[in-house]
N, C-alpha and C positions, 0 to 999 in steps of 0.2 A: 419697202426698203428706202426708197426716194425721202420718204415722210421720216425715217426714223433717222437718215443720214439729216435731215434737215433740222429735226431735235438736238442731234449732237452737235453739228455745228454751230447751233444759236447757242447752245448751251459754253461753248468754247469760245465764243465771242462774248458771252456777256464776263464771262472767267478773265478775259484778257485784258477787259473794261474794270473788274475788281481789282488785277492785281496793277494796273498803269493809275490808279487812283494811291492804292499803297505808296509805291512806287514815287509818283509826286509830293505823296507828304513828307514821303521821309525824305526826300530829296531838299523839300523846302525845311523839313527841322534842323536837316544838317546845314544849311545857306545860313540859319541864323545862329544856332548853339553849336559853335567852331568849338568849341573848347572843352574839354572834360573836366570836371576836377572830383578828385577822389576824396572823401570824407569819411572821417568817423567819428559818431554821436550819440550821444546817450540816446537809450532806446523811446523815450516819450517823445520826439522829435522824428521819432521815423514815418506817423503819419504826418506829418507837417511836409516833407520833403517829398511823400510822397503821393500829394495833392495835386492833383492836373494841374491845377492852377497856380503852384508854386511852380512845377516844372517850366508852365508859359511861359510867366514872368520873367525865373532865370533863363530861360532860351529868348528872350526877344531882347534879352542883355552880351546874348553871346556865350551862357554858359550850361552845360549839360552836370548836374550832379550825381554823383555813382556814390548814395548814403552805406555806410556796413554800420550796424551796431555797434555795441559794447558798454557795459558798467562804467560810470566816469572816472573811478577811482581805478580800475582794472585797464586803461588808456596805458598807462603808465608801463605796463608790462609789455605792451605790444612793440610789436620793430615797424613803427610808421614809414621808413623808407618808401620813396614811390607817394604818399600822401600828398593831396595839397592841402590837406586845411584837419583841424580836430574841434571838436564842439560840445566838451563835457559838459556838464549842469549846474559846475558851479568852480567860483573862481582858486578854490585850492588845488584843485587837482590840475587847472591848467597851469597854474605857476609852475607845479612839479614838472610839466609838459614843457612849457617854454623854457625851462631851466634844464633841462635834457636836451631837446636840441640848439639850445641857441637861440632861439629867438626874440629880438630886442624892442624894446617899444611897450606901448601901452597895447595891454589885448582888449580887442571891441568884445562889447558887451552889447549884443542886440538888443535882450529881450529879457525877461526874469518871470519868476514864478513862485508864491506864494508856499512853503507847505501849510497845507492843511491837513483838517481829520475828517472822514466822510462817515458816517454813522447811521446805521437805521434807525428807523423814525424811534424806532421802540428802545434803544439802547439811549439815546439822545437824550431823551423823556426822562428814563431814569437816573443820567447823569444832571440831569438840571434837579430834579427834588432831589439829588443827593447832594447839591450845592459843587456841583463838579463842571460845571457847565450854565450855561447863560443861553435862553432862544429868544431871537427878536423879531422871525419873521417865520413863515411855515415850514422854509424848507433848509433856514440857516441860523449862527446860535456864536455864541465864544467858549472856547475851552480854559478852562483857569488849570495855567498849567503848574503853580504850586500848588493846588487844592493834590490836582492826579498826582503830582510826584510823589505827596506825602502821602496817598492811598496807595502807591505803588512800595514805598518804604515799609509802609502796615503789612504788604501782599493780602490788601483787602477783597474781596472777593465779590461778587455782583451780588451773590445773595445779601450781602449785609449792606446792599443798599435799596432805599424803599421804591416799593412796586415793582423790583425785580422778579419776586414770584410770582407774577403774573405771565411771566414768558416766558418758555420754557427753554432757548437759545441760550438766554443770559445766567452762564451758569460758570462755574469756575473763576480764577483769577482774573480782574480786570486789567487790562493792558490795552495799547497800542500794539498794530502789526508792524512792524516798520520792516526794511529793507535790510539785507547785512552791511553795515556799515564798512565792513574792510574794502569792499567791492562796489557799491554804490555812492553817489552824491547822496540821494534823499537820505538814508539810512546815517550816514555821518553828520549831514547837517539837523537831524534829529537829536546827534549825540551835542553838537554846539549848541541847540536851543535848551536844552534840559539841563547841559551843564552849566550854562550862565543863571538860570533861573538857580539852580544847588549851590551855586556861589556864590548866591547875593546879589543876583544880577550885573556880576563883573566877569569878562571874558576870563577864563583857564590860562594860566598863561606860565605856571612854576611848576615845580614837582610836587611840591606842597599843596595844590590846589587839584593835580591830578588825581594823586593819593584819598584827598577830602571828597573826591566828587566819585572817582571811580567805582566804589561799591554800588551806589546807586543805578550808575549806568548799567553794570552787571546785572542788576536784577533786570532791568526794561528790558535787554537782551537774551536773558536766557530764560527766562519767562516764556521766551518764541518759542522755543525748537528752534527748527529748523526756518531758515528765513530764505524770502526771493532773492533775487540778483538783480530784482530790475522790480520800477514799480509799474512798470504797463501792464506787468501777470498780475502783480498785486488789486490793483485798479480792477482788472480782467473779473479778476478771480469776487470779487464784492460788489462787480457790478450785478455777477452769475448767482449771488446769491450765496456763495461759499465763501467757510471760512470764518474769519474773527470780525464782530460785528461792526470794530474800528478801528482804521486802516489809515495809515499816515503815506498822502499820494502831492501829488503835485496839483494846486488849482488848476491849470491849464488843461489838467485830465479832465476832471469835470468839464470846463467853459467846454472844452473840446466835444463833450457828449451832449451837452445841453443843445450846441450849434447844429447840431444832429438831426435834433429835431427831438429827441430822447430827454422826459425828466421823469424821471420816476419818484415815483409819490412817496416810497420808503424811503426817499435818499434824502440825510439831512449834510451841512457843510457848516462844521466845527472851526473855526480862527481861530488857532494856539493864542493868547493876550501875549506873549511869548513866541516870536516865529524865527524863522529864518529867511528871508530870498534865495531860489535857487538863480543865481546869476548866468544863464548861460554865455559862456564866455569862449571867444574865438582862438584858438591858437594858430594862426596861418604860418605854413610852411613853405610856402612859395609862391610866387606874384598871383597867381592865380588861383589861392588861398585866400592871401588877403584882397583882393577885389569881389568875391563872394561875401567875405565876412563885412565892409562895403556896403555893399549891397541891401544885405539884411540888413543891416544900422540904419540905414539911409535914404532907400529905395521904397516911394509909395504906394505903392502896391503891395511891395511885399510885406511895409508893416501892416498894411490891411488884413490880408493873410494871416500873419503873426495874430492879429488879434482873435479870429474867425476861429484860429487852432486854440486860440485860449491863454497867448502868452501876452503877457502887457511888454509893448514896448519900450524902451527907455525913454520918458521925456512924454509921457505918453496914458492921461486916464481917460478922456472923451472916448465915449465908444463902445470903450470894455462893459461887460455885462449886463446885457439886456434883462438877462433872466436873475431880476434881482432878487427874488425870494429865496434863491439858492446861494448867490455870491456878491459882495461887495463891490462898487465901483471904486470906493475909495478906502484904502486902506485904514481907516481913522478903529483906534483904540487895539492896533497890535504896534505891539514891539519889537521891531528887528534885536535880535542880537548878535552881539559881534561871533564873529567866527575865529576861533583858533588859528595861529600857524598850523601850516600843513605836518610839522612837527607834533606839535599836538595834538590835534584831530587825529594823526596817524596813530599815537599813542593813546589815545581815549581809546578809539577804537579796539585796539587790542586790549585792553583793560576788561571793557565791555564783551569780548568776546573770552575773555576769563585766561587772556594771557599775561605773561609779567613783561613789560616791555626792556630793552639794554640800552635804552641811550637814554639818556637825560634830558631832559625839555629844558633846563636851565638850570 
């Protein structure tokens, strides 16, 4: 008995010793991350935040981050009350943000992100002999995105392009997956890239050019089905093997799996010659909003982080992309294009999802 009281009692001392150890750390997290602040961000940013070592950083700043999801364009519908800060994926949908509650000033812009098209090796292959595509290195390439539009306007199909028969995947209409644009950044700034290349390479900006462009976009869109909310499933879903063989994600997704430790040999990384930047862009709603958004601008370490997640900082190419066979350090021989009023991008969108829209762009 003596012996087995003596077990229990080491055993409750060493117990008392685990939890005074807890106990200390949370004691000293709390001594430095005084502060909470509540955010919500598009969902390709929620492993970013949720990185030990983003957490350090903003705790050794003084601040504890509490990340929720949500679609960038879907921000918009929510009651932020109680927020300090929002972090959609690109700068229309925080204008509409800022312009809701009031908030004045330039919105920081940490960080930005390329879209891309991620492709397996074998769909890749066949878009370059089908003159749809360009590869300069093993595992990366350009997409000529008037070549695709105009395949997309034929409703060309993979077979009728050469060496498609050779794989049995590449079967049915060719298309991008892209995101629903009413609900997502990526999915809409897909819709800006495709419609400035449809109009000549001049941004949408009348009725008349919505009119000229919108068919097109209707077809890229409902070509889908059914589409994601978010491209992190997207991403998920092509990394898994499922699904359409070419997926319109965020570079950052990739940089971010590459850092992983993770390349896989199937994966190729298509550059629209035609893109978009997804800008993520800060909306702070309260001092301790905007000293976070701050922080990420500004704070070195954290753009280190930022980079390791895959996002290029602003002001910022040294560094970026180790794994160059897959992705570019420099962005040389793509095309930003301008992006719509939020007006219009709101109206593409619906066009694309095969609605008539009631208000006028101009």
């Amino acid at each position: 008995m003596r012996r087995i009281a003596g077990i229990v009692l080491a055993v409750l001392l060493m117990t008392g010793v685990v939890v005074a150890v807890v106990a200390s750390r949370s004691e000293g997290d709390k001594s430095t991350a005084t502060k909470t602040v509540r955010m919500v961000i598009g969902s390709e940013k929620a492993e970013f935040f949720a990185d030990p070592d983003v957490v350090k950083a903003l705790a050794a700043k003084g601040y504890t981050v509490k990340a929720e999801t949500s679609g960038s364009w879907a921000m918009e519908g929510l009651d932020l009350r109680g927020y300090d800060l929002a972090l959609p994926s690109s700068q229309a949908p925080a204008a509409e943000l800022a312009a809701k509650y009031k908030v004045r000033g330039a919105l920081p812009r940490p960080f930005y992100s390329p879209l891309v098209v991620v492709a397996h090796r074998n769909a890749a292959g066949v878009l370059a002999a089908g003159g749809l595509a360009t590869l300069d290195a093993a595992h990366r390439g350009t997409l000529k995105m008037a070549a695709y539009l105009d395949a997309a306007r034929d409703d060309r199909t993979w077979q009728q392009l050469e060496g498609a028969s050779k794989y049995g995947e590449l079967t049915g209409t060719l298309y991008l997956s892209s995101t629903d644009p009413g609900t997502s950044s990526s999915g809409a700034l897909y819709l800006a890239a495709a419609s400035c290349v449809a109009n000549g390479g001049k941004v949408v900006a009348s009725d008349a050019e919505v009119e000229r462009t919108a068919p097109l976009l209707h077809k890229l869109v409902s070509v889908q089905g059914a589409q994601q909310s978010s491209t992190d499933a997207a991403f998920r879903d092509f990394v898994s093997g499922a699904g359409n063989p070419l997926v319109l994600v965020y570079e950052s997704q990739v940089a971010s799996l590459l850092a992983d430790g993770r390349q896989p040999d199937d994966l190729v990384v298509l550059y629209p010659d035609t893109t978009v930047n997804s800008d993520h862009t800060a909306v702070p709603l309260t001092e301790n909003g905007s000293a976070v958004a701050r922080l990420l601008s500004a704070d070195p370490a954290l753009r280190k982080l930022e980079i390791r997640h895959g996002f290029r900082p602003q002001g910022v190419a040294a560094g970026f992309a180790s794994a160059t066979t897959y992705l570019k350090q420099q962005l040389t021989g793509v095309r930003q294009a301008p992006v719509p009023t939020s007006a219009v991008l709101h109206e593409l969108a619906r066009r694309a999802r095969g609605q008539r829209g009631t208000a006028h762009v101009r």
